[in-house]
SESELUM-818432 format. One line per field, with one value per residue: residue in one letter; x, y, z of N, C-alpha, C, O in turn. Coordinates in nm, 4 decimals, decimal comma, m for minus. Last residue first. Layout:
BEGIN
residu A:... $
nc1 X:... $
nc2 Y:... $
nc3 Z:... $
cac1 X:... $
cac2 Y:... $
cac3 Z:... $
cc1 X:... $
cc2 Y:... $
cc3 Z:... $
oc1 X:... $
oc2 Y:... $
oc3 Z:... $
REM end
This chain:
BEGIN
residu X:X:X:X:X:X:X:X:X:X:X:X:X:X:X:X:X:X:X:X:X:X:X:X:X:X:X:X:X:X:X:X:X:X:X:X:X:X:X:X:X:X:X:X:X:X:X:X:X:X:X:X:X:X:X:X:X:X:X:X:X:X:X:X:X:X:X:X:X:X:X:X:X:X:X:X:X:X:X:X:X:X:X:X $
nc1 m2,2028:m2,3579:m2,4570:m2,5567:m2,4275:m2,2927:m2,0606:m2,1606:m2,3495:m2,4068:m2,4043:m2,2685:m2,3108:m2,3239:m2,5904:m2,5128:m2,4077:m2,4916:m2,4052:m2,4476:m2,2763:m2,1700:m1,8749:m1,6404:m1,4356:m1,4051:m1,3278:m1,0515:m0,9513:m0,9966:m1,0066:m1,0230:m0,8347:m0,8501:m0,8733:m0,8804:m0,7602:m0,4816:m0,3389:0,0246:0,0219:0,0290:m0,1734:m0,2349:m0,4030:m0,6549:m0,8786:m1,1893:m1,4891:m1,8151:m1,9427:m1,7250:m1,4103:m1,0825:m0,8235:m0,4918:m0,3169:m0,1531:0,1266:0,1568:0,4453:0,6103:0,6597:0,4289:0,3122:0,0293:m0,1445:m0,4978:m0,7120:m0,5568:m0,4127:m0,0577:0,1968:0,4936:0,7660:0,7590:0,8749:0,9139:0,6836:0,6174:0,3975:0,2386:0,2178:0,0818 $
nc2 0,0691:0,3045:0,6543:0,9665:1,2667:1,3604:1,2985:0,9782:0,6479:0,3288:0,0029:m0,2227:m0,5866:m0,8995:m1,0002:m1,1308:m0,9266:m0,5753:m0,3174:0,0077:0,2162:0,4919:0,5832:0,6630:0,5624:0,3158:0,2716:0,3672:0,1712:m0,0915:m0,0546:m0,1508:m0,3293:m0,3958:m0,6541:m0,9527:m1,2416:m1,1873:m0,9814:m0,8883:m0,5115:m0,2085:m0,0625:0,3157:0,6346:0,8260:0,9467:0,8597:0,9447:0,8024:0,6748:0,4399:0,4824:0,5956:0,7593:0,7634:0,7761:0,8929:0,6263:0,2970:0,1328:m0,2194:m0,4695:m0,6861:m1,0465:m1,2461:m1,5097:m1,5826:m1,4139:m1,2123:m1,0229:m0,8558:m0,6983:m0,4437:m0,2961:0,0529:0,1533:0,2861:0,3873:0,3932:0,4863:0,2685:0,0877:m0,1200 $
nc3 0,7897:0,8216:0,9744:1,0235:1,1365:1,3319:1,3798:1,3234:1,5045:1,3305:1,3003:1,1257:0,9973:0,9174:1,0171:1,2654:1,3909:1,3841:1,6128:1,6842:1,8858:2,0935:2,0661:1,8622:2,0402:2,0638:1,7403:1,8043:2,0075:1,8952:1,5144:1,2835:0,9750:0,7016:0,5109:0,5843:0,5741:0,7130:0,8463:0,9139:0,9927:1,0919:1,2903:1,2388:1,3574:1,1106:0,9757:0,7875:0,6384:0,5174:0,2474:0,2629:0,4201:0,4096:0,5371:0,6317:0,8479:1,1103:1,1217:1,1373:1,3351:1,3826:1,4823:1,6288:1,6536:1,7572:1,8428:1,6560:1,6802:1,7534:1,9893:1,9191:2,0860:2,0344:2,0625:2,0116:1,6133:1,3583:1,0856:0,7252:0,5044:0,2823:m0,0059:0,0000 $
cac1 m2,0913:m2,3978:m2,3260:m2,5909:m2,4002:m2,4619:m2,0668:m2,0401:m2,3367:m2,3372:m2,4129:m2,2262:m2,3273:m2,1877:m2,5528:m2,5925:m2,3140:m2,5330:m2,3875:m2,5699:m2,2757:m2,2543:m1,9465:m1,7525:m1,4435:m1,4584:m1,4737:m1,1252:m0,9312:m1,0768:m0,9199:m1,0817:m0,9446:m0,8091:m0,7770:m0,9306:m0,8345:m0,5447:m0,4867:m0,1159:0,0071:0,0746:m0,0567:m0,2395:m0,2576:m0,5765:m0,7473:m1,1125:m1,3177:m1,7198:m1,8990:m1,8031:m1,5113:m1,2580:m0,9172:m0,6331:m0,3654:m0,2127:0,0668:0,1630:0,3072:0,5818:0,7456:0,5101:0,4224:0,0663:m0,0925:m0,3633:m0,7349:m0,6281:m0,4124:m0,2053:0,1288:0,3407:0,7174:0,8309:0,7948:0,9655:0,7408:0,6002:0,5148:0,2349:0,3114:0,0000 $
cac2 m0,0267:0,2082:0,5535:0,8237:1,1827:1,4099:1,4028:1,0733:0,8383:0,4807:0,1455:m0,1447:m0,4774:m0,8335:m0,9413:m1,1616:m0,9969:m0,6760:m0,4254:m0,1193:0,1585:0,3893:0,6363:0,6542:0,7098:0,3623:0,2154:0,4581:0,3254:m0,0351:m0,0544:m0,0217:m0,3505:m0,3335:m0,5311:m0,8416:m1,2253:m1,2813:m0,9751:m0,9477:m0,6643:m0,2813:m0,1065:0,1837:0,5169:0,6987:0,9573:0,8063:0,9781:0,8090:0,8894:0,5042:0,3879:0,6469:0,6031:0,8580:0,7132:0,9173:0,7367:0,3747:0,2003:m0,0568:m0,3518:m0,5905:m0,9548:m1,1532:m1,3928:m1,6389:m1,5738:m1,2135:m1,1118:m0,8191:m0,7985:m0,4517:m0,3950:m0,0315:0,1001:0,1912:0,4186:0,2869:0,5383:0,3583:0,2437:0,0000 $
cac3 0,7175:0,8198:0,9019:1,0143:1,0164:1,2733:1,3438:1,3408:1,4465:1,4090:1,2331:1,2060:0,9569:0,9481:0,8565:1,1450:1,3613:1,3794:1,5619:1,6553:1,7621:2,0662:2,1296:1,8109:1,9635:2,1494:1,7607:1,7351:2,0595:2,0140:1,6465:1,2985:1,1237:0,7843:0,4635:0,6133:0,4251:0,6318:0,8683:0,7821:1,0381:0,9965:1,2525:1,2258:1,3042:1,2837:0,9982:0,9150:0,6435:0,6132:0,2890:0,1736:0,3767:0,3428:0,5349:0,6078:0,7526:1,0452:1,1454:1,0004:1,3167:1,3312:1,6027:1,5586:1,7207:1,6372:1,8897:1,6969:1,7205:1,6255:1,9264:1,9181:2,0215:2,0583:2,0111:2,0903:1,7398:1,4495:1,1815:0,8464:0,5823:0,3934:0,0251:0,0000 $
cc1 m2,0924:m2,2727:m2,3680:m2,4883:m2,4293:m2,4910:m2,2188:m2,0565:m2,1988:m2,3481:m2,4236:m2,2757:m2,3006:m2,2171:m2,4065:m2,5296:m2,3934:m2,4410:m2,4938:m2,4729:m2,3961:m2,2947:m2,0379:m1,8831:m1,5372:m1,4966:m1,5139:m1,2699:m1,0671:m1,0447:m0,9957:m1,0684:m0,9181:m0,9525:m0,6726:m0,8162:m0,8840:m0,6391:m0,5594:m0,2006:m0,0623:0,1093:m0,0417:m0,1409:m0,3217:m0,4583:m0,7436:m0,9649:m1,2632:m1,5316:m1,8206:m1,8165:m1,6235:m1,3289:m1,1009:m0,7086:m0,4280:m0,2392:m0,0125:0,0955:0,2948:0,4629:0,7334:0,5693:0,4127:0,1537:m0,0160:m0,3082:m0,5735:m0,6777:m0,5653:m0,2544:0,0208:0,2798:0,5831:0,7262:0,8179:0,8986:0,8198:0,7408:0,5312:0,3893:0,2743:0,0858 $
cc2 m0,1599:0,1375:0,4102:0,7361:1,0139:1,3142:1,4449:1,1700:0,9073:0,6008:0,2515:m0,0284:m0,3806:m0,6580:m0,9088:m1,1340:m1,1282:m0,8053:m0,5391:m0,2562:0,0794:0,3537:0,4872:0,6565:0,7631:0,5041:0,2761:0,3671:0,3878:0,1180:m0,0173:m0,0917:m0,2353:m0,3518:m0,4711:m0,7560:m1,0520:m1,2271:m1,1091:m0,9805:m0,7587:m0,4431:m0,2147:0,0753:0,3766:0,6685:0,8840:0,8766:0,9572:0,8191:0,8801:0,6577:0,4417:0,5313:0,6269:0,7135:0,8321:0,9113:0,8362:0,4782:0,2652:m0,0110:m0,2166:m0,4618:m0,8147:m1,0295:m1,3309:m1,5044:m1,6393:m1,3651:m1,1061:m0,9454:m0,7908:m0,6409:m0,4165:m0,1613:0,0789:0,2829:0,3061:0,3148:0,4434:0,3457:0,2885:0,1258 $
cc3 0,7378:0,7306:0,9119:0,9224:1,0850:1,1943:1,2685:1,3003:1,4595:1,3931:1,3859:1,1766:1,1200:0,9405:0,8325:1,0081:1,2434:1,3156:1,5008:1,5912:1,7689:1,9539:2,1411:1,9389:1,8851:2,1594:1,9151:1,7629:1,9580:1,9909:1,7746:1,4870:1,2027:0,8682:0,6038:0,5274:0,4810:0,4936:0,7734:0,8872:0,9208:0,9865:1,1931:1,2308:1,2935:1,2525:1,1301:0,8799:0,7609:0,6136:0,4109:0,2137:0,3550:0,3087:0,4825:0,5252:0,7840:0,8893:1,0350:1,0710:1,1712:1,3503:1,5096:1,6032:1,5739:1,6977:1,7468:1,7681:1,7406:1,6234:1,8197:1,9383:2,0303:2,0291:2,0902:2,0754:1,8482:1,5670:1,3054:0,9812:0,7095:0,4418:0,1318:0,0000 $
oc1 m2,0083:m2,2600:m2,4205:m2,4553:m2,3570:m2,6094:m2,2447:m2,0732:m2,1305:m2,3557:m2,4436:m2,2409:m2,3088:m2,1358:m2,3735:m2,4600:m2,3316:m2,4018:m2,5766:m2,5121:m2,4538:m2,3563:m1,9870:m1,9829:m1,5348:m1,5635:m1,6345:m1,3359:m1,1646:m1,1399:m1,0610:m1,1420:m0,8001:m1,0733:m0,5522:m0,7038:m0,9465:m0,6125:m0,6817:m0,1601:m0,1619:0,2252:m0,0943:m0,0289:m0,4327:m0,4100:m0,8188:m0,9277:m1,2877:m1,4587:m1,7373:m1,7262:m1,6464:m1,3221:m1,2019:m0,6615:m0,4345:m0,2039:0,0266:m0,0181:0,3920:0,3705:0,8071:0,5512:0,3950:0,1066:m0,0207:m0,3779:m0,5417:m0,6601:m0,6518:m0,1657:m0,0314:0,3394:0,5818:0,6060:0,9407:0,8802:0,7332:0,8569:0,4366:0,4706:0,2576:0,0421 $
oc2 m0,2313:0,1597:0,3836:0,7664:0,9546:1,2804:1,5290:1,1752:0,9057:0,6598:0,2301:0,0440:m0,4448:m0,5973:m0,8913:m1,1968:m1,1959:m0,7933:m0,5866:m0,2744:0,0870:0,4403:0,3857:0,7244:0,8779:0,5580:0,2965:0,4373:0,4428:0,1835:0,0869:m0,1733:m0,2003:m0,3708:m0,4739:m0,7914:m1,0070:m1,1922:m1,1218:m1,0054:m0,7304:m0,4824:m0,3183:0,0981:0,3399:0,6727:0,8901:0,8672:1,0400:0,7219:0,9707:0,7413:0,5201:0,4789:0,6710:0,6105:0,9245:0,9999:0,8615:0,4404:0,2851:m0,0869:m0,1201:m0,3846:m0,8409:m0,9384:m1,3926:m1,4029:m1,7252:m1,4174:m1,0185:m1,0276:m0,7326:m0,7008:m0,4023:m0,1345:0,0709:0,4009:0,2253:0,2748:0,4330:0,2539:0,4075:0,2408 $
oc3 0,6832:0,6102:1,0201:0,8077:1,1650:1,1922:1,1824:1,1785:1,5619:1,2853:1,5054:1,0834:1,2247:0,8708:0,7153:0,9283:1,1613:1,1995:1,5785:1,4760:1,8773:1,8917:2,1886:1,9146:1,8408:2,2475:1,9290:1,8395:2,0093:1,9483:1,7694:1,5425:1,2065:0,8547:0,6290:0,4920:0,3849:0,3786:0,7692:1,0007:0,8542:0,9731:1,2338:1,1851:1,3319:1,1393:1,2274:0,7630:0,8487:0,5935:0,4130:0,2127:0,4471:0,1975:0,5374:0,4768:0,8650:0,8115:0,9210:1,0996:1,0982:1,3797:1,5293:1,6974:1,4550:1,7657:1,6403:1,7698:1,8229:1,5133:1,8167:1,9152:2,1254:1,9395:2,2125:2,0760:1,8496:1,5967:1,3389:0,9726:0,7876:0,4310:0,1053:0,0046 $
REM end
């Protein structure tokens, strides 16, 4: 993807398995349909996902509707009804 990739102090995530890294990509910028995300990110294979939208920013959102049915998420930002 060409992101700028910053050294780290080493982090693990887990993802059903554990998962080590030692970069960040600072302020992405990120447009899922009318919705514009800037965050860091970090730079990990994800298998078959692109990108995954991180406790810090989903707790930055406030209150969401999940439905794990449909795989669907909807929310308010900034006035703005969002449905992904």
């Amino acid at each position: 993807m060409g992101l700028i990739r910053e050294e780290t102090e080493g982090y693990g995530v887990i993802m059903g398995v554990a998962v080590q890294g030692t970069e960040i990509c600072k302020g992405v910028k990120l447009q899922l349909q009318n919705l514009h995300i800037m965050e860091d990110f970090l730079p990990l294979e994800l298998g078959s996902s692109d990108v995954i939208l991180g406790m810090k920013w989903l707790a930055a959102v406030d209150k969401m509707n999940v439905d794990w049915k449909t795989l669907t998420m909807k929310f308010q930002v900034g006035g703005m009804a969002v449905t992904l």
